[in-house]
C-alpha positions, -999 to +999 in steps of 0.1 A: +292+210-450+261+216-437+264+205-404+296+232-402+274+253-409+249+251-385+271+247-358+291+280-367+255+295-367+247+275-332+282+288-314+276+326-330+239+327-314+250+312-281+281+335-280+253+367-283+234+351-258+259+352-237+272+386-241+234+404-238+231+386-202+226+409-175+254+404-147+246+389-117+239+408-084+261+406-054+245+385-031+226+397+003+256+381+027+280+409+011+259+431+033+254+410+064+270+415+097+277+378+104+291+371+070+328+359+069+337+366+033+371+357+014+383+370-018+404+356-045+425+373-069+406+363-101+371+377-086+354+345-066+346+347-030+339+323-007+312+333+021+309+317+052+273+330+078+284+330+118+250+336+131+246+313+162+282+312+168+291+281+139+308+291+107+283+271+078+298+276+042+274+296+021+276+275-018+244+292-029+241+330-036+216+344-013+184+364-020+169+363+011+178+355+048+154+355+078+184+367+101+196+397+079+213+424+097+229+451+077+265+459+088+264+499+069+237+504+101+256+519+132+239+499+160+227+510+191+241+504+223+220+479+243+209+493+277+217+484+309+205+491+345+168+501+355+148+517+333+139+558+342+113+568+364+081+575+341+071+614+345+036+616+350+011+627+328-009+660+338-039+645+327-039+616+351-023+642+380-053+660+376-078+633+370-065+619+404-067+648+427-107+654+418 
């Protein structure tokens, strides 16, 4: 009898446990321009990182990546061609001529 006992106590204190857990955050790939994330109907996901052209399966939820790059950011267009002609500084100009 006793041992029922305890072990309705045991499951009640477990099932509070449980319940007062904070939930989990997303994890940083959610964000991540070279994340390739599925969905499933009941809530899992399964997240896949294409940096350096591969697809690698993500099984661990991520805190921190080295080669991060948020996909909210608009990025900038990369330039191309020569670079403009510097405008001199009137300082130097003057410093020059005397």
């Amino acid at each position: 009898m006793t041992a029922l006992l305890f072990w309705i106590v045991m499951l009640g204190l477990a099932r509070r446990i449980y319940r007062n857990r904070q939930p989990k955050s997303p994890p940083l790939c959610t964000d991540c321009v070279f994340a390739h994330m599925q969905y499933a109907l009941d809530g899992r996901r399964a997240i896949s990182c294409t940096y350096g052209g591969g697809v690698r399966p993500i099984a661990i939820d991520v805190l921190y990546c080295t080669d991060f790059c948020n996909r909210n950011v608009p990025r900038r267009p990369p330039k191309i061609g020569f670079a403009p002609a510097p405008s001199p500084v009137p300082e130097l100009a003057e410093a020059a001529r005397g």
